[in-house]
C-alpha positions as CSV (number, residue, x, y, z in Angstrom):
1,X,-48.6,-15.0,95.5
2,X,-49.3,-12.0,98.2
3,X,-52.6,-11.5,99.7
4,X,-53.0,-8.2,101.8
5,X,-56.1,-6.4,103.2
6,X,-56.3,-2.8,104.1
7,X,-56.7,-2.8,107.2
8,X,-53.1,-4.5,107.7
9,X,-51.5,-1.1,106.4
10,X,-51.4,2.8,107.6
11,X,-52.0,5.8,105.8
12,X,-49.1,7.9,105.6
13,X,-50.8,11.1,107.7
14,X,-52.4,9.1,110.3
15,X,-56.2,8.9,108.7
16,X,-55.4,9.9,105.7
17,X,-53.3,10.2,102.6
18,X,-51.6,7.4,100.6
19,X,-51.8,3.4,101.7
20,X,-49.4,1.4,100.1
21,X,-50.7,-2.2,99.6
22,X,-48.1,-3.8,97.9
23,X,-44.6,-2.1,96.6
24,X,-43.4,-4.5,93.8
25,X,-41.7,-6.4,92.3
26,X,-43.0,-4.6,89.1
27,X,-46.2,-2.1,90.4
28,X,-47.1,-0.5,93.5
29,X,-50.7,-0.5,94.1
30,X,-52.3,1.4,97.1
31,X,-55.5,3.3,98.2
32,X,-55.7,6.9,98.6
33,X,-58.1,9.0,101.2
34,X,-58.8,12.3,101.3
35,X,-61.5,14.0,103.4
36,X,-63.1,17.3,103.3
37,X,-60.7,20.5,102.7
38,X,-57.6,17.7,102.9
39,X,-55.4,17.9,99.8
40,X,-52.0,16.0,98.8
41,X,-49.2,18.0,97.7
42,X,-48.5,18.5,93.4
43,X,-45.6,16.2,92.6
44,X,-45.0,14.6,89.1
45,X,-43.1,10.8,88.7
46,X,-39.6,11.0,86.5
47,X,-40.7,7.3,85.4
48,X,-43.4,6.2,86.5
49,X,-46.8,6.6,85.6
50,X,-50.1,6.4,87.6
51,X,-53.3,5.5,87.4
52,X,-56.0,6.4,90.0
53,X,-59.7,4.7,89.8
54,X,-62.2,6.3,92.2
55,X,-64.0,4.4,94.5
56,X,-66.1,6.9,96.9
57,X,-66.5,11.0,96.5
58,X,-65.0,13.2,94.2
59,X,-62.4,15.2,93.8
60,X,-60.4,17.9,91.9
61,X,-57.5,16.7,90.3
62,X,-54.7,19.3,88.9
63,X,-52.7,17.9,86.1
64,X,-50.3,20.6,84.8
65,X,-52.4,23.3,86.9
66,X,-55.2,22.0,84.5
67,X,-58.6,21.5,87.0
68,X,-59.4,17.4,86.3
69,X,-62.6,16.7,88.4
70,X,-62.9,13.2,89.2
71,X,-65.9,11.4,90.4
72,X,-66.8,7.7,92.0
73,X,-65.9,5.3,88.8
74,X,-63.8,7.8,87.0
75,X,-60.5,6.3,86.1
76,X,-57.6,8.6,85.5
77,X,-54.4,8.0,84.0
78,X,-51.1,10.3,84.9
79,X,-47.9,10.1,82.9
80,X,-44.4,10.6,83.8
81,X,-43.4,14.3,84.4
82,X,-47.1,14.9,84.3
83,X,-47.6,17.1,88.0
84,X,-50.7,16.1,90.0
85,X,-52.1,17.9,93.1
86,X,-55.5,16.4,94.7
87,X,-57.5,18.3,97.0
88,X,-60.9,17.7,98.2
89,X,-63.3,20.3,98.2
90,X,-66.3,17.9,98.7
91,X,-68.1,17.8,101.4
92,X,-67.8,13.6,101.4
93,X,-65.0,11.6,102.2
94,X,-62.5,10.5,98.9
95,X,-61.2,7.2,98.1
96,X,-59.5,5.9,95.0
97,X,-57.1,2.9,94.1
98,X,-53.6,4.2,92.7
99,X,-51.5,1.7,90.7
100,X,-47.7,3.1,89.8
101,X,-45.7,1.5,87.5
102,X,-42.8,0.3,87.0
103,X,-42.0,0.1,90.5
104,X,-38.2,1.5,91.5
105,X,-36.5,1.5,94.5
106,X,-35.3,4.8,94.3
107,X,-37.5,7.6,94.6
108,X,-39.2,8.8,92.1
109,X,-41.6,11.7,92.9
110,X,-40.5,15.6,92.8
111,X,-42.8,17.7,95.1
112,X,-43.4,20.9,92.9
113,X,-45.7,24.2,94.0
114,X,-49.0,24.0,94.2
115,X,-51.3,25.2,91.2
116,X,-53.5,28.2,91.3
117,X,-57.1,26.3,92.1
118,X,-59.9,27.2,89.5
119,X,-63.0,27.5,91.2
120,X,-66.3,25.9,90.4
């Protein structure tokens, strides 16, 4: 059994950016936050697979350089190889849950080029 709240962990960029809650034995499971203009670099998973429900905001996913906009209660589901570049373009704060699974100890995301960004 593990029992963790939020406030116990940091976001990797300070106020922002990924939280990891847990990291195993079989998922990871975090929160994400992204606030106006902020935006996390595309990167695709060799094996894993992620799944990101939204919380607060909205937000423009690209899968594959395809423009995904994502909204509070939207889940979206990312497969292995599958790139993925957030960036917020809101004018309100983001937050989503992220689960990855299977969790591996050895790393497993490739940071790629960011996509050309379709406009509204």
């Amino acid at each position: 059994m593990l029992k963790v709240n939020e406030s116990e962990n940091e976001f990797r960029f300070g106020d922002h950016g990924p939280k990891y809650l847990t990291k195993g034995p079989n998922v990871d499971l975090g929160v994400v936050v992204l606030k106006p203009g902020q935006d996390f670099p595309n990167h695709y998973h060799t094996t894993c697979e992620e799944i990101f429900y939204v919380l607060e905001g909205s937000i423009d996913f690209y899968i594959d350089g395809v423009r995904v906009p994502a909204k509070t209660g939207d889940m979206l589901q990312v497969r292995p190889n599958e790139a993925h570049y957030l960036i917020n373009q809101s004018q309100q704060n983001f937050k989503a849950v992220f689960i990855k699974s299977p969790h591996l100890q050895e790393k497993d995301s490739v940071v790629v080029n960011n996509p050309d960004l379709e406009k509204e």
